[in-house]
N, C-alpha and C positions, 0 to 999 in steps of 0.2 A: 519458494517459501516452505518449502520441505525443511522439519517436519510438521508443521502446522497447515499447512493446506498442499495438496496435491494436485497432481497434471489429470483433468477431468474429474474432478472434485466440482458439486454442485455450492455455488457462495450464496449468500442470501446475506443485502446488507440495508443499513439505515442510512438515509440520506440528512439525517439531522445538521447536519453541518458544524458539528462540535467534535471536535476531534484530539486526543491526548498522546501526548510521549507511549508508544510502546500499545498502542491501537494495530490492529491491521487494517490498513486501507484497499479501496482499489480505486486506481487513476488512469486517467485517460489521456496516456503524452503523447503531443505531437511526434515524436523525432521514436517511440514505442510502441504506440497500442495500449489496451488494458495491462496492465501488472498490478499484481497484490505485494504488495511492501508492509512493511514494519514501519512506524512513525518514529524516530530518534529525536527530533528535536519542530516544537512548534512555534511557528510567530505570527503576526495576525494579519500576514498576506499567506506563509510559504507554510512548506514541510518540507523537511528533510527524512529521506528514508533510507531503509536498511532493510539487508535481508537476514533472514533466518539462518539459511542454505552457507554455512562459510566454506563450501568446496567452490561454491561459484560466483564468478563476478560478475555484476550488473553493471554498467556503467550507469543507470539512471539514481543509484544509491550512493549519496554522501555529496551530492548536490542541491541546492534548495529548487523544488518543483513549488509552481504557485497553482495557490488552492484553489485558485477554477477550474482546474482539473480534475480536483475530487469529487471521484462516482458516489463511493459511499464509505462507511465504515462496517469492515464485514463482522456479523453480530453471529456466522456458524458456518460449518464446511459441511455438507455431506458425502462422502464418498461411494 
């Protein structure tokens, strides 16, 4: 998610469970682990996400991930 949050960067997020187009999340995928994405498009199971990074491919981005996975919505990084 470079450059908006970095590798050992401390997140701190809101679990309110409202979440908007172009949010940074962080989610907990089966077939991943934690990753922090960019939200591209929402609907009222899923999200679809994106990354910041366009040097690098994700494969968990530009699939619809369902939102019981969402940890929280990250509200700041500190590095």
């Amino acid at each position: 998610m470079l450059p908006c949050v970095a590798s050992g960067d401390v997140i701190i997020t809101t679990s309110s469970g409202q979440v908007a187009m172009g949010d940074v999340v962080v989610m907990a995928l089966p077939d991943y682990g934690l990753v922090v994405k960019r939200v591209r498009q929402v609907t009222e199971h899923w999200l679809e996400l994106a990354s910041d990074n366009r040097e690098t491919f994700s494969s968990c981005c530009g699939s619809r991930q369902a939102k019981v996975y969402l940890v929280g919505t990250v509200v700041f990084s500190v590095d």
